[in-house]
C-alpha positions as CSV (number, residue, x, y, z in Angstrom):
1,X,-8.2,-5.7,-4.1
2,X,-11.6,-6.6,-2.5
3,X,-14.7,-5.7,-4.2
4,X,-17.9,-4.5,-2.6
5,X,-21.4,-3.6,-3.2
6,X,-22.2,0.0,-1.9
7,X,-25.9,0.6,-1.6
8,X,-26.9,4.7,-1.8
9,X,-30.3,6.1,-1.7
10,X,-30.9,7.8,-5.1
11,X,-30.5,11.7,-4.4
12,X,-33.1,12.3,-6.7
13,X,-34.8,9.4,-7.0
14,X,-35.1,7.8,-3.2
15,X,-34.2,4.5,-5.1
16,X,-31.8,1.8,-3.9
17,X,-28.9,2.2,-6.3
18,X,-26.2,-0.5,-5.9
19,X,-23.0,0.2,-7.2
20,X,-19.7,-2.5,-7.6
21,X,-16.5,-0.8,-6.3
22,X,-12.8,-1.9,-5.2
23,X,-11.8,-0.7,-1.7
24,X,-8.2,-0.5,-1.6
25,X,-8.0,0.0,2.2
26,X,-10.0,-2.3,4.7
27,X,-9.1,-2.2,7.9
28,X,-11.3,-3.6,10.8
29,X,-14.5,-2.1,10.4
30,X,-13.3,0.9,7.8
31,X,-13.3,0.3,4.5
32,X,-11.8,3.0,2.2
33,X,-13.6,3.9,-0.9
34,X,-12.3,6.3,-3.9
35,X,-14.5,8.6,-6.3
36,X,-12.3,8.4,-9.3
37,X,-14.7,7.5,-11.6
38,X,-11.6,6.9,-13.8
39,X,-10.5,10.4,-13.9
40,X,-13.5,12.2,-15.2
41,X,-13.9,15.6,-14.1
42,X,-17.2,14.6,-12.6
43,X,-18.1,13.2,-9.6
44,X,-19.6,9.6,-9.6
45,X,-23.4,9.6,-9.0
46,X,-22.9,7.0,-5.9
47,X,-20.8,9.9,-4.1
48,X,-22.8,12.4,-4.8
49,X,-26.1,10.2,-3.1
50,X,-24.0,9.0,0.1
51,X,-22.7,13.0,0.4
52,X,-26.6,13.4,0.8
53,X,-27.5,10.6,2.5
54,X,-24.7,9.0,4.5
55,X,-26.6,6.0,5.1
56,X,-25.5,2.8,2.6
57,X,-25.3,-1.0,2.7
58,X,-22.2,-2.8,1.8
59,X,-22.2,-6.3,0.7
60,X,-18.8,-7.8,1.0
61,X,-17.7,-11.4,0.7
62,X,-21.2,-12.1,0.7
63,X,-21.9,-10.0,4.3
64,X,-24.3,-7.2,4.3
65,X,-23.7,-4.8,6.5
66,X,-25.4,-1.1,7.4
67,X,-22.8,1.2,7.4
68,X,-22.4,5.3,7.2
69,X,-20.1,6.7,4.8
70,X,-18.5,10.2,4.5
71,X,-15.8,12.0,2.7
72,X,-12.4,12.3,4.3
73,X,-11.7,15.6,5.4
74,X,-8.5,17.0,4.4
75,X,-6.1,15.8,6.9
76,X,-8.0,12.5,6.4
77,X,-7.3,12.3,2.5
78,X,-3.7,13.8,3.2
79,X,-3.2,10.7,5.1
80,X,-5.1,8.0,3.1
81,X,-3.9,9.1,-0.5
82,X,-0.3,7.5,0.1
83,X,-2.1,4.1,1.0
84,X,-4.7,4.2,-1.6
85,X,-1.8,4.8,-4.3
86,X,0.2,1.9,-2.8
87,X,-2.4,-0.4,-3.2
88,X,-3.2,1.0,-6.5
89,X,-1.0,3.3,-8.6
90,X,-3.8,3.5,-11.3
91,X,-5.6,6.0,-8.7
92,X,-2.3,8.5,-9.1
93,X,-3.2,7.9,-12.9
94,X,-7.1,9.3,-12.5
95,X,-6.0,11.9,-10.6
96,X,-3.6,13.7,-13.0
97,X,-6.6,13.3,-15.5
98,X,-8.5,15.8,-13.7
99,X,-8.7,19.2,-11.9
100,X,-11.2,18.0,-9.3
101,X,-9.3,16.3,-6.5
102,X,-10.4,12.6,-5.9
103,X,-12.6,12.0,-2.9
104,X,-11.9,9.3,-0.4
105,X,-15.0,7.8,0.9
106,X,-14.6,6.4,4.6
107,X,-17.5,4.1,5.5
108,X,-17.8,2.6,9.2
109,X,-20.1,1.2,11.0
């Protein structure tokens, strides 16, 4: 699964924060992010800065790019979901662990 580097502006800070994620869906410019933070009932802080400020950085393969990232809506998740657990049952795993339903990030250019 690729790996990136998603760049958020602190939502109380205003500090760069960088944080390492697996995208289990890339396709042409979309790359698919998911908030598991491995089931917790919490969201993960980097979610909770790009819901504030949609504007991040991803550094893949090496390539930086300045992107804008937002959570799916609900037809959006209903859709993606399938794909992300395809790629990676583990995701169908964190989700039973919690009550909150796991966001899917969708970052584009």
């Amino acid at each position: 699964m690729p790996v990136v580097v998603l760049t958020t502006i602190g939502r109380k800070t205003g500090q760069r924060r960088q944080t390492m994620l697996t995208a289990p869906l890339v396709n042409d410019d979309r790359i698919v992010l998911v908030g598991s933070y491995g089931g917790d009932d919490r969201h993960p802080a980097w979610l909770l800065n790009l819901r504030d400020n949609p504007a991040v950085e991803v550094d893949s393969q090496g390539s930086k790019r300045s992107m804008t990232a937002r959570i799916a809506n609900a037809t959006e998740r209903q859709e993606l979901w399938p794909q992300v657990v395809a790629v990676n049952p583990g995701y169908a795993g964190y989700q039973e662990k919690t009550d909150r339903e796991i966001p899917v990030v969708i970052v584009e250019p």
